[in-house]
N, CA, C and O atoms as a DFTB+ gen file, in Angstrom:
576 C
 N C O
     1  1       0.820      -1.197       0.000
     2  2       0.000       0.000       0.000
     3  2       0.865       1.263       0.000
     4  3       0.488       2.333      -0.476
     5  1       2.044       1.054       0.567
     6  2       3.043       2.391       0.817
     7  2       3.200       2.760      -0.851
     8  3       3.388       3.972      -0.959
     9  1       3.184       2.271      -1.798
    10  2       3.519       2.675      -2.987
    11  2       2.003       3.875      -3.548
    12  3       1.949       4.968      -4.111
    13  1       1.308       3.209      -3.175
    14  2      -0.025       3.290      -3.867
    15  2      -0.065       5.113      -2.688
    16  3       0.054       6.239      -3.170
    17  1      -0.213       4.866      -1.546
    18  2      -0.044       6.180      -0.615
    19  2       0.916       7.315      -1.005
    20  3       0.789       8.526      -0.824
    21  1       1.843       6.665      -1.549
    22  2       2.632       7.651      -1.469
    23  2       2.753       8.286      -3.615
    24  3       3.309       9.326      -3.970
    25  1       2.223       7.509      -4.355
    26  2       1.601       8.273      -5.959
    27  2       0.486       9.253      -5.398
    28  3       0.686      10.445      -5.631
    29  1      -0.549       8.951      -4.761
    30  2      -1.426       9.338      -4.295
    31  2      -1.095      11.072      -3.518
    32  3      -1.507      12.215      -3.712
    33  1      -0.531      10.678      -2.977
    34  2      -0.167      12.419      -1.946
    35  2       0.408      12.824      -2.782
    36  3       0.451      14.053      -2.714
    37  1       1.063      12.318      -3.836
    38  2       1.706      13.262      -5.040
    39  2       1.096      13.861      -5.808
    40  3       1.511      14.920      -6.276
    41  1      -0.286      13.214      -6.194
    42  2      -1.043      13.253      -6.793
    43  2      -1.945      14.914      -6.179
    44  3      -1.979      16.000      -6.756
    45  1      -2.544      14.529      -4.901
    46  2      -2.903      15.536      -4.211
    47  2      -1.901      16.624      -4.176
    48  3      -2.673      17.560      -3.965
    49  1      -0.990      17.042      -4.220
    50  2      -0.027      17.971      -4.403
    51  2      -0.094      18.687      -5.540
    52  3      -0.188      19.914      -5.586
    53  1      -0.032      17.702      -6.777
    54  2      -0.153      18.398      -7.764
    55  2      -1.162      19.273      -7.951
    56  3      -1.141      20.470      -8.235
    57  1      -2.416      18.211      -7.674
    58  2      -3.726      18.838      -8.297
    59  2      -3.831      19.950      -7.583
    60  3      -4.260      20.785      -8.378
    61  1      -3.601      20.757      -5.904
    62  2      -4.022      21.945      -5.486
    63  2      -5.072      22.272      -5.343
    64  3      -5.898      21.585      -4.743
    65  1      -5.342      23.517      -5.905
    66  2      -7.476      23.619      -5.517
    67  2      -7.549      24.127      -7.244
    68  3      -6.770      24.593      -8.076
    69  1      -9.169      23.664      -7.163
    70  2      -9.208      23.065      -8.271
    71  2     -10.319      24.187      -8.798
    72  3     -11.324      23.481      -8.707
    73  1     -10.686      25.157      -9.170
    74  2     -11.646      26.088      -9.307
    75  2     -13.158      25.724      -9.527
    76  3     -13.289      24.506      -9.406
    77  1     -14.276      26.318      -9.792
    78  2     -15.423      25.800      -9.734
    79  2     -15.253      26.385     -11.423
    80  3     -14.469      27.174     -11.949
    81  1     -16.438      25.539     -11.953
    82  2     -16.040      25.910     -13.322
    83  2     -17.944      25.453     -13.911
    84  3     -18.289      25.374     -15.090
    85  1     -18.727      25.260     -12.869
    86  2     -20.184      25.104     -13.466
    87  2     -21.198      26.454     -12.426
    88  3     -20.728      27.159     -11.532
    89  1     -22.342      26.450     -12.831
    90  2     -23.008      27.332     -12.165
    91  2     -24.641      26.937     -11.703
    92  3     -25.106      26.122     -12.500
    93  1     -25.175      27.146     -11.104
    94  2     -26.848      26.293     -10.841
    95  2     -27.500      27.444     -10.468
    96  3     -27.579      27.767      -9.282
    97  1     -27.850      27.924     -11.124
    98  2     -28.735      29.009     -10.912
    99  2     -29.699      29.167     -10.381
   100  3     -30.043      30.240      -9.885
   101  1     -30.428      27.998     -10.369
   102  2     -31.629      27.935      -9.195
   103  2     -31.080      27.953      -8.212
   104  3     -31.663      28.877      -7.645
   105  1     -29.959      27.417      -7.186
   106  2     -29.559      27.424      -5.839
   107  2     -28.176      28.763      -6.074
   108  3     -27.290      28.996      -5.253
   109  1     -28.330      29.319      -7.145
   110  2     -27.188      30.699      -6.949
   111  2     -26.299      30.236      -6.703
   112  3     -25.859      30.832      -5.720
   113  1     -25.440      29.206      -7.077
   114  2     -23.849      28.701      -6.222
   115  2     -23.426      28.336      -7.856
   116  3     -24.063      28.139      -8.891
   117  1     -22.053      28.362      -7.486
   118  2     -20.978      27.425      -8.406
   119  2     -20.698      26.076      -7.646
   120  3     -20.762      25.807      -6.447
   121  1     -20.341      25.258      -8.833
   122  2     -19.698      23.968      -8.444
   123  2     -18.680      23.062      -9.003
   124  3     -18.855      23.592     -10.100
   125  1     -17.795      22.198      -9.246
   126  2     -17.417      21.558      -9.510
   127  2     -18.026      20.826     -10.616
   128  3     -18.870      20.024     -10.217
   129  1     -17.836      20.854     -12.090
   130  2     -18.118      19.805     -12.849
   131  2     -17.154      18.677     -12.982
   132  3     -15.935      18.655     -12.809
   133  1     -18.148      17.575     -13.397
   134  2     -17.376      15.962     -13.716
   135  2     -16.320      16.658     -14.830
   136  3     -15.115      16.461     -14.675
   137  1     -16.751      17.392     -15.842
   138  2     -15.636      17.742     -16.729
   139  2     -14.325      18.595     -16.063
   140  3     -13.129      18.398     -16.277
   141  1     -14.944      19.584     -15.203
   142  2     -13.170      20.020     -14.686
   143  2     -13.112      19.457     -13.990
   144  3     -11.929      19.123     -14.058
   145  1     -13.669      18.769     -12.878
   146  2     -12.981      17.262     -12.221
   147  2     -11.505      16.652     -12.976
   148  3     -10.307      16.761     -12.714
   149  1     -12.360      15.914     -14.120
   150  2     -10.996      15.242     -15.195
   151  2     -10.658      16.202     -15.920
   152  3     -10.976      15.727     -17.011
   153  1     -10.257      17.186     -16.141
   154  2      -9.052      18.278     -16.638
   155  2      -7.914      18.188     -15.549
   156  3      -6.704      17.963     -15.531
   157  1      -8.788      18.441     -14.766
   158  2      -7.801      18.844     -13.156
   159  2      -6.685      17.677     -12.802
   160  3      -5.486      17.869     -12.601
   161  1      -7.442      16.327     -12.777
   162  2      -6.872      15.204     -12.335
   163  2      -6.247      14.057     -13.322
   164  3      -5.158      13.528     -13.098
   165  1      -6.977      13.780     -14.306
   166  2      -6.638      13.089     -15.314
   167  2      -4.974      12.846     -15.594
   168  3      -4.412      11.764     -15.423
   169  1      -4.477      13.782     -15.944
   170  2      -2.675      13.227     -16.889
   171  2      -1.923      13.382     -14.662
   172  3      -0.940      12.730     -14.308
   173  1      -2.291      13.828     -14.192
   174  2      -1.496      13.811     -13.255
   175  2      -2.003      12.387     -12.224
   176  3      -1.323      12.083     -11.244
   177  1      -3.150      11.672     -12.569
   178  2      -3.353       9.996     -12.411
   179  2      -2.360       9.246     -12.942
   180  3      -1.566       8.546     -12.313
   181  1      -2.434       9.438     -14.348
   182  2      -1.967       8.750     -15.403
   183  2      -0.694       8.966     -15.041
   184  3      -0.105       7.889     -14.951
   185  1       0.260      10.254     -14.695
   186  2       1.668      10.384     -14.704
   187  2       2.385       9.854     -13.896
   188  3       3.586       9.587     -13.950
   189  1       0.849       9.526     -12.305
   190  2       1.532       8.911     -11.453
   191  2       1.233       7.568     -11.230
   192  3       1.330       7.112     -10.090
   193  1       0.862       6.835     -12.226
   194  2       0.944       5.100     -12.437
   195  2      -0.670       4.955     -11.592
   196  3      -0.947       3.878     -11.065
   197  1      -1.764       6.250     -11.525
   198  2      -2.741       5.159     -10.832
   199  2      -3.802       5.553     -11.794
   200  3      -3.536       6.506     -12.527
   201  1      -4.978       4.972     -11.916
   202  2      -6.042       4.516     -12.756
   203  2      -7.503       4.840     -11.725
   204  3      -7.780       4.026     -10.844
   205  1      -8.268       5.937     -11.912
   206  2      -9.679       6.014     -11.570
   207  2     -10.194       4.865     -12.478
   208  3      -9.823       4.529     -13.602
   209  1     -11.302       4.285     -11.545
   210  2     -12.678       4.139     -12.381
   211  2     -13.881       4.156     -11.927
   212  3     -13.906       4.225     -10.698
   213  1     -14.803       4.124     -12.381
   214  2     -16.372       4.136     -11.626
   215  2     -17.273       3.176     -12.313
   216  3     -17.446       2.893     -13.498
   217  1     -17.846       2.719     -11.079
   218  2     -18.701       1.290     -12.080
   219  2     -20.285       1.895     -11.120
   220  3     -20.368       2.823     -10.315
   221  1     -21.102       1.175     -11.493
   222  2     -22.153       1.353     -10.859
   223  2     -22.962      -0.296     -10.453
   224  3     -23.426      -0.970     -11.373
   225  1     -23.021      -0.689      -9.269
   226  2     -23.607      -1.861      -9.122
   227  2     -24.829      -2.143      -8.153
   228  3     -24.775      -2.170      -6.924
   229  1     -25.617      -2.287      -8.720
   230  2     -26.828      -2.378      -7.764
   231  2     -27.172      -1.374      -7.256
   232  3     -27.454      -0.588      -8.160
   233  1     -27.316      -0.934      -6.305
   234  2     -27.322       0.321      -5.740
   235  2     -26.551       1.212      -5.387
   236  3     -26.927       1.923      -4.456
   237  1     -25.408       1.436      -5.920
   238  2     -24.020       1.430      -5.589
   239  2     -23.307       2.415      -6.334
   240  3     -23.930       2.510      -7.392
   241  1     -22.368       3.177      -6.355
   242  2     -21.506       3.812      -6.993
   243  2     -20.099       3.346      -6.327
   244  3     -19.738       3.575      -5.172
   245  1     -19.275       2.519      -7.501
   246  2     -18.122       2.253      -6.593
   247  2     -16.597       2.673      -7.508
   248  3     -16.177       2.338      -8.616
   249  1     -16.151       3.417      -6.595
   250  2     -15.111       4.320      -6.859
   251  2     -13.763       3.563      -6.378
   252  3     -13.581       3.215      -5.211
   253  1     -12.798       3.345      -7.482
   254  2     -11.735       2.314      -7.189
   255  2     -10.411       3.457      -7.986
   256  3     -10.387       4.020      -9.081
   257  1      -9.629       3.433      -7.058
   258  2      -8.301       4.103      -7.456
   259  2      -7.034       2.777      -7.380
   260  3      -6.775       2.079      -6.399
   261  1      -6.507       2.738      -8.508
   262  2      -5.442       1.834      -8.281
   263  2      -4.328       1.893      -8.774
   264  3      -4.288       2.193      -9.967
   265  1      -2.831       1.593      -7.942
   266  2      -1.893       1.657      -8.492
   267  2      -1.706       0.630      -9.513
   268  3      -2.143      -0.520      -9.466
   269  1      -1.089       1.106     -10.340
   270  2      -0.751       0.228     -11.578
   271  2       0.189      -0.668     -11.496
   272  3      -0.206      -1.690     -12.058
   273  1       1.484      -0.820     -10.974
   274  2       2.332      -1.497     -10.705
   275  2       2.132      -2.078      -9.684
   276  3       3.016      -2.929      -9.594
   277  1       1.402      -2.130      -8.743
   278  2       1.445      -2.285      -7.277
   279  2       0.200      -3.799      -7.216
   280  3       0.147      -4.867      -6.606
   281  1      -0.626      -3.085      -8.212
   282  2      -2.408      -3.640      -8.447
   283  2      -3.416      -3.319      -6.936
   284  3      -4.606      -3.533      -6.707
   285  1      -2.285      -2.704      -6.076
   286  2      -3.027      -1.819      -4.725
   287  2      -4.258      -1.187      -4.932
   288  3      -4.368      -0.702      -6.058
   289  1      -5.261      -1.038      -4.152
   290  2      -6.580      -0.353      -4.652
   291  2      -6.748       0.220      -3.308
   292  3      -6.179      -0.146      -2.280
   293  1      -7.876       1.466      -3.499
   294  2      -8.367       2.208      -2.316
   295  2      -9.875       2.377      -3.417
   296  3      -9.940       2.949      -4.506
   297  1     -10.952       1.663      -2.662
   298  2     -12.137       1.525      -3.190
   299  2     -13.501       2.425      -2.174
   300  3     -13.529       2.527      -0.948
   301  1     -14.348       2.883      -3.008
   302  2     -15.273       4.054      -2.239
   303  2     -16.521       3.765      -2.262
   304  3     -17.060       4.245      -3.260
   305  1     -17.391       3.044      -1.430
   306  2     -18.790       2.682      -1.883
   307  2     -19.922       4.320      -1.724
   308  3     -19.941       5.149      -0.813
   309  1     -20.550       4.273      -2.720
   310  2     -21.788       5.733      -2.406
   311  2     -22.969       4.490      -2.417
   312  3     -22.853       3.355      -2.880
   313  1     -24.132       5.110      -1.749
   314  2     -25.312       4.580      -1.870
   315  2     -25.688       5.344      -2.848
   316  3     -25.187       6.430      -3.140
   317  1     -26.879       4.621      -3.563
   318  2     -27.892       5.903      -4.717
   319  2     -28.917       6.156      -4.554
   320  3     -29.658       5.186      -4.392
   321  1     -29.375       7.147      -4.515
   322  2     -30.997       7.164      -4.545
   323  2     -31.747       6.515      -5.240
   324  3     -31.637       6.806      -6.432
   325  1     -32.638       5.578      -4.968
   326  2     -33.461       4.843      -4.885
   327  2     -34.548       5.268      -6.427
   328  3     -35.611       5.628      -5.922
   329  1     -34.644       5.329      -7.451
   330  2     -35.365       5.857      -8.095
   331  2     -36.067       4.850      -9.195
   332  3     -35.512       3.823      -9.585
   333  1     -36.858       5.115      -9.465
   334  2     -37.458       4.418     -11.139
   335  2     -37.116       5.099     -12.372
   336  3     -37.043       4.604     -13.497
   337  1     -36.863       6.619     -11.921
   338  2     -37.364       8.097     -12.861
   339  2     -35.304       7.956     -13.621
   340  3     -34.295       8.373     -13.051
   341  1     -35.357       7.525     -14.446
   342  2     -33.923       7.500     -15.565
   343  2     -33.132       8.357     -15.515
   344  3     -31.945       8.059     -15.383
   345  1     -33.545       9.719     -15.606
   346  2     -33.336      10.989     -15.095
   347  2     -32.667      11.623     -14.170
   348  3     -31.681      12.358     -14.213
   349  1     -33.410      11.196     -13.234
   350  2     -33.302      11.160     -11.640
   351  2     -31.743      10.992     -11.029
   352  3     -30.837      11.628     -10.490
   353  1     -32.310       8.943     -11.779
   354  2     -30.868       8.359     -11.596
   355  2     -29.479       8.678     -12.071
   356  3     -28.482       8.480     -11.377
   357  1     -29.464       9.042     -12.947
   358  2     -28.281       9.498     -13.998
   359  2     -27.981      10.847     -13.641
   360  3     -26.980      11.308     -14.189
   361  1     -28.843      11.885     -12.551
   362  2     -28.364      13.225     -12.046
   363  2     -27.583      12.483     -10.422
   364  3     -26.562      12.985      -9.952
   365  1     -28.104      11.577      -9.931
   366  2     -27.495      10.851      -8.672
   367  2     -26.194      10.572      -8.975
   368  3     -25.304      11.166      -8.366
   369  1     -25.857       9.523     -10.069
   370  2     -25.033       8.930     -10.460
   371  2     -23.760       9.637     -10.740
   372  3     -22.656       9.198     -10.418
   373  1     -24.071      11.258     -11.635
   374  2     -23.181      12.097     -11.632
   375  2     -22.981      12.868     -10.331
   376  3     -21.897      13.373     -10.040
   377  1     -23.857      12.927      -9.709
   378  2     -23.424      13.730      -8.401
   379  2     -22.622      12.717      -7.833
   380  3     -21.462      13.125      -7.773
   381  1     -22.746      11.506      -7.365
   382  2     -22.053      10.710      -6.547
   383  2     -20.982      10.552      -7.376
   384  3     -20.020      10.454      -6.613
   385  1     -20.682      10.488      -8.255
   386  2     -19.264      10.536      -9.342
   387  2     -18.697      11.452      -8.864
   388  3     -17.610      11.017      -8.482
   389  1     -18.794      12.692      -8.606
   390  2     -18.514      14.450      -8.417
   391  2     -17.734      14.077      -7.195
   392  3     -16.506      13.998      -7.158
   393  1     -18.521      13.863      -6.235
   394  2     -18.672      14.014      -4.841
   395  2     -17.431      12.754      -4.586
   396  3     -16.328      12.995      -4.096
   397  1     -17.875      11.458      -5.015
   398  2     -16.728      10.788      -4.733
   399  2     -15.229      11.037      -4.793
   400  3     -14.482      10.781      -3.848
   401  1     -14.844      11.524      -5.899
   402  2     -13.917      11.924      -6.906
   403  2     -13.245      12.936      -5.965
   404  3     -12.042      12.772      -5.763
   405  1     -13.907      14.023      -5.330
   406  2     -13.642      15.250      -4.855
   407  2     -13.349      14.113      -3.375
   408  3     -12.222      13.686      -3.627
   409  1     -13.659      13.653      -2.435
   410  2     -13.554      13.123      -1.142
   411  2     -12.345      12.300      -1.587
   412  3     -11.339      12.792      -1.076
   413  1     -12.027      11.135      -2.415
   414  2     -10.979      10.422      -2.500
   415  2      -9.690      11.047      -2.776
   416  3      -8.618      10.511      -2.499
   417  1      -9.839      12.427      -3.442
   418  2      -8.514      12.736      -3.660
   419  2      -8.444      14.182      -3.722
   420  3      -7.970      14.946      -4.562
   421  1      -9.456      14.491      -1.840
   422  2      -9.153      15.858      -1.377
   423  2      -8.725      16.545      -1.828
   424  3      -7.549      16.902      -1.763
   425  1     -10.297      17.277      -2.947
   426  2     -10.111      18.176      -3.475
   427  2     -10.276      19.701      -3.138
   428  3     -11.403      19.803      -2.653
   429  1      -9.915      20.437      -3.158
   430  2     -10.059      21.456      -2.081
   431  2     -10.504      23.073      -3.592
   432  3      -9.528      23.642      -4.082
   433  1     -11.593      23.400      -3.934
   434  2     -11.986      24.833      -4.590
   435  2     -11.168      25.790      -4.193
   436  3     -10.609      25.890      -3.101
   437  1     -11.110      26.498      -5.114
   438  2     -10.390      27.668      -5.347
   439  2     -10.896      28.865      -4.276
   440  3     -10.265      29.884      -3.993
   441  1     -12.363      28.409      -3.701
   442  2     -13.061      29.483      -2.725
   443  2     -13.734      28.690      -1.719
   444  3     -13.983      27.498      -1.538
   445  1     -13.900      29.596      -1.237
   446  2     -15.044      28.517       0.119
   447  2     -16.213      27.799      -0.615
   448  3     -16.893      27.959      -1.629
   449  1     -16.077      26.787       0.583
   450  2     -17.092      25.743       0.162
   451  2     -18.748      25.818       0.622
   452  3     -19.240      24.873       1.239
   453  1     -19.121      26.374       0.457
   454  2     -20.978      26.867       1.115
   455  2     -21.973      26.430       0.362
   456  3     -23.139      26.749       0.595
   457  1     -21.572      25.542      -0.763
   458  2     -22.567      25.241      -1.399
   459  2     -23.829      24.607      -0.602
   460  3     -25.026      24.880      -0.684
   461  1     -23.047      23.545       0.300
   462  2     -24.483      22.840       1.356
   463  2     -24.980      24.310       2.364
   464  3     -26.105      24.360       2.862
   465  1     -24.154      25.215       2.511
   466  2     -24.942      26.075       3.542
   467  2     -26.178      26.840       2.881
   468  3     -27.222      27.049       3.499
   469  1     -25.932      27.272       1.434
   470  2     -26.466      28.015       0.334
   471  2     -28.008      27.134       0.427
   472  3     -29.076      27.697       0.671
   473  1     -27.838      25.467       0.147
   474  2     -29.204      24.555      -0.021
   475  2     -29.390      24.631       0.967
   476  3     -30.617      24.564       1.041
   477  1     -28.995      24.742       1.944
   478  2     -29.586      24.270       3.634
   479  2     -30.639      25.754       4.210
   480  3     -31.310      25.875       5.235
   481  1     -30.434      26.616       3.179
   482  2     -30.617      28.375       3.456
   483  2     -30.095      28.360       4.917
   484  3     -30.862      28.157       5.858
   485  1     -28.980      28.544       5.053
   486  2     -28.381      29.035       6.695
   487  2     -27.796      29.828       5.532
   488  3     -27.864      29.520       4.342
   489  1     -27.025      31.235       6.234
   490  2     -26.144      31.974       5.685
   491  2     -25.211      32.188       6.726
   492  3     -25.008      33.381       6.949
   493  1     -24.513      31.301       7.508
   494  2     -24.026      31.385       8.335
   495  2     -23.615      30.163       8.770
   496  3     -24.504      29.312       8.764
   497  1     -21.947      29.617       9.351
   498  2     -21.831      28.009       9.482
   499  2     -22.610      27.900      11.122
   500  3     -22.551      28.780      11.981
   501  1     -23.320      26.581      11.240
   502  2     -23.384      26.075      12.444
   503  2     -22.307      26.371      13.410
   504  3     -21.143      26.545      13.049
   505  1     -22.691      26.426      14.618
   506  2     -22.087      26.768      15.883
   507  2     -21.193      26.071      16.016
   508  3     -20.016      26.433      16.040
   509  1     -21.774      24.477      16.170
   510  2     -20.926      23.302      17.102
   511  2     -21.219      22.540      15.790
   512  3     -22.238      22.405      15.113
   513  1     -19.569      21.958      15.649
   514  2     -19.608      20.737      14.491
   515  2     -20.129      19.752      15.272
   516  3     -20.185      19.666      16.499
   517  1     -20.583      18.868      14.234
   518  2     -21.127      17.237      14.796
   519  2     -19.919      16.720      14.640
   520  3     -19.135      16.814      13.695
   521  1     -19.797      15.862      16.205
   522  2     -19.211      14.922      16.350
   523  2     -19.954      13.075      16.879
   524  3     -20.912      12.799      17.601
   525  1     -19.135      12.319      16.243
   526  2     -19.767      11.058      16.155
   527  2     -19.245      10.654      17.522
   528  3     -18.034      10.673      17.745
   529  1     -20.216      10.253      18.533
   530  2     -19.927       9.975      19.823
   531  2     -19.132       8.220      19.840
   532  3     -18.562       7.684      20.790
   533  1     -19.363       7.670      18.461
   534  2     -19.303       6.292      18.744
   535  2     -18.134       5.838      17.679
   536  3     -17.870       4.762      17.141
   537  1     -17.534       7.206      17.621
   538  2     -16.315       7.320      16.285
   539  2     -15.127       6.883      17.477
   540  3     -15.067       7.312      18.630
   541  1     -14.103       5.772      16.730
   542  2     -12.794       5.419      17.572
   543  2     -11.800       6.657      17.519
   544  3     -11.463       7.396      16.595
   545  1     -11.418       6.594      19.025
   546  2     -10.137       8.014      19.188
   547  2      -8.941       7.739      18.584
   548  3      -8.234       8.692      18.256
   549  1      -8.501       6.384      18.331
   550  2      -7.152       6.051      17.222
   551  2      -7.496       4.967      16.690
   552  3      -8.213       4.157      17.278
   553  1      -6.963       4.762      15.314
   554  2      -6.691       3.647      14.663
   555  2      -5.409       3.181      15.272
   556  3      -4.406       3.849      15.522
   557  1      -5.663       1.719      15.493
   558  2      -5.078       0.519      15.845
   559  2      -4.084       0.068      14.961
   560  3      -2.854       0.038      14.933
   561  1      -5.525      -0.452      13.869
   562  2      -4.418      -1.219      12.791
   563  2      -4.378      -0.739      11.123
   564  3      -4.824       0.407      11.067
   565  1      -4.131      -1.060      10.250
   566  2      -3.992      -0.786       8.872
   567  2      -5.764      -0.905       8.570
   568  3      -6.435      -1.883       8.899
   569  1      -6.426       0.611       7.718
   570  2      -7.861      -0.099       7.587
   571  2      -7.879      -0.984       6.658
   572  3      -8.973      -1.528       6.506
   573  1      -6.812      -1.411       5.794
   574  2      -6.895      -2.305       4.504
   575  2      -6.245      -3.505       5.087
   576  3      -6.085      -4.515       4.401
């Protein structure tokens, strides 16, 4: 895994913050598109021997990064919304693509991030972050 960790933080280095480059006008915010997603990340994957992909299974969005030489993987399950509506699904599917993509390889915008405060209508962050009372105070062992 040390191989695969350490393309990876290189990787994150390179990429930096990554600008918003779409707009939603009904909720007034910018965001992150799947297309500057892969501008941003793409040849600096590739330069550093690891391979995105995204499959979709069952209910599932599963996000697999892997070193190439190594065959090491760091894999990301999303749930999907539940839908019949084709539509629907295929706006889920790209959001959880987005969203994954951005969490696996801490992506950090060019500006603050308020998009959830913007939908949530707060204009202002919460007081007290949530903390998970039943979250472990150290890792023990390797999570892989």
């Amino acid at each position: 895994m040390k191989e695969l960790y350490k393309a990876l933080n290189k990787v994150k280095k390179e990429i930096g913050k990554v600008q918003k480059d779409g707009n939603n006008p009904f909720f007034k915010c910018d965001y992150l598109t799947l297309n500057g997603i892969w501008e941003a990340i793409g040849n600096k994957l590739e330069d550093n021997g690891l391979c995105l992909t995204q499959t979709v299974k069952g209910e599932e969005l599963i996000t697999t990064i892997t070193h190439i030489e190594s065959e090491k993987q760091i894999v990301s399950f999303v749930p999907l919304i539940a839908t019949v509506d084709m539509q629907k699904l295929g706006s889920a599917i790209t959001y959880a693509r987005r969203y994954s993509i951005i969490v696996m390889l801490d992506i950090i915008d060019g500006e603050n991030d308020d998009d959830g405060e913007k939908t949530m209508g707060r204009t202002k962050p919460m007081n007290k972050p949530y903390t998970n009372p039943n979250a472990p105070t150290e890792i023990t062992e390797e999570p892989f």
